[in-house]
N, C-alpha and C positions, 0 to 999 in steps of 0.2 A: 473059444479060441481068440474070437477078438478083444478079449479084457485082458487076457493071458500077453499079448503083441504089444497093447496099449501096456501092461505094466512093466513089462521088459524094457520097452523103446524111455518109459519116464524113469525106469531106474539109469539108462543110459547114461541121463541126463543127470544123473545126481539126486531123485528126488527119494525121498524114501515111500514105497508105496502099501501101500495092506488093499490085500485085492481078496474080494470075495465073489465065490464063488456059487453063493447059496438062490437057489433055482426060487422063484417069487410066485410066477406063474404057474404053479403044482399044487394039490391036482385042477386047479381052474385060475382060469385067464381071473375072473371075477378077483376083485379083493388083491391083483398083483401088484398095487400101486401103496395103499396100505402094506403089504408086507413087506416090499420094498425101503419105506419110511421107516419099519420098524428095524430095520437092519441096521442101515442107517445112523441112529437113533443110538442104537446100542454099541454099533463101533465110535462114534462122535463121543460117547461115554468113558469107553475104557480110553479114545486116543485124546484128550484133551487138547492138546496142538498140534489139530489138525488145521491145515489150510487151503484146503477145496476136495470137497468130494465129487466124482464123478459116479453118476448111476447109468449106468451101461446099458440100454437096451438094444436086443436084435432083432428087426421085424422082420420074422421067419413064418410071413404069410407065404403059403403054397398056393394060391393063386395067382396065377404070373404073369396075368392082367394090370395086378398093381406089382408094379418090380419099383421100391425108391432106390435106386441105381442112380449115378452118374457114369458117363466114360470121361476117361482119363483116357487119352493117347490112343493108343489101342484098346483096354481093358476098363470092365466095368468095376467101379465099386459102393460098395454103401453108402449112402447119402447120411449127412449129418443133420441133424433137430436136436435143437436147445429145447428144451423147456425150462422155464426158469420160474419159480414157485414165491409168489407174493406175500402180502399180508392177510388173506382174503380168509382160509379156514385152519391154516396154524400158523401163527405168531414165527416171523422171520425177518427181521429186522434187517438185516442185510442183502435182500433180494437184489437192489440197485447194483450192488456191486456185483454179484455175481451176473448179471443182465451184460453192465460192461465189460468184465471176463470174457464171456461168449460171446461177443461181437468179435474183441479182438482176435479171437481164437477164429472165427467166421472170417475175419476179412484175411487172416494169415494162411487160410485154406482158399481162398480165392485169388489172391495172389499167387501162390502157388501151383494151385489146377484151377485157372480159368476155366467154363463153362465153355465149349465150343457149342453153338446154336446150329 
């Protein structure tokens, strides 16, 4: 549901989006980072200009011990994590930019829902 929100709200905006919806973590969590890549991988193929991929994860841990929540105002919601993938075990040449992408994107989400402590 929330990829579905997120591709709506960027089609809003004019962007054009290809949104997948292919489950990574089935039948095991093991291996969902790899099949994730390979997804990936294969739509970067057939979309040749493309200009930022987002991979969407939801940490749909049921132990509510660990909740990554934030509150906003009154209500809680998911907390955001970049991961941003180097030159370290596949050849990615452009990590630096996508680093300062997700800062900017980081600080335009702080600005906008401050942290109340």
């Amino acid at each position: 549901r929330v990829g579905r929100e997120l591709d709506r709200q960027l089609q809003n905006y004019g962007y054009n989006v290809i949104h997948s919806e292919t489950y990574h973590n089935y039948p095991s969590y093991t291996g969902s980072y790899e099949n994730s890549y390979k997804t990936v991988t294969n739509l970067l193929q057939k979309n040749k200009n493309t200009d930022i991929v987002i991979d969407l994860h939801r940490d749909a841990i049921s132990d509510y011990s660990y909740a990554p929540t934030v509150k906003i105002g009154e209500e809680y919601a998911a907390q955001l994590m970049f991961v941003i993938g180097g030159n370290i075990s596949k050849e990615h040449p452009n990590w630096q930019q996508n680093l300062k992408f997700a800062v900017k994107i980081q600080q335009k989400a702080n600005e906008m829902y401050p942290r109340s402590v």
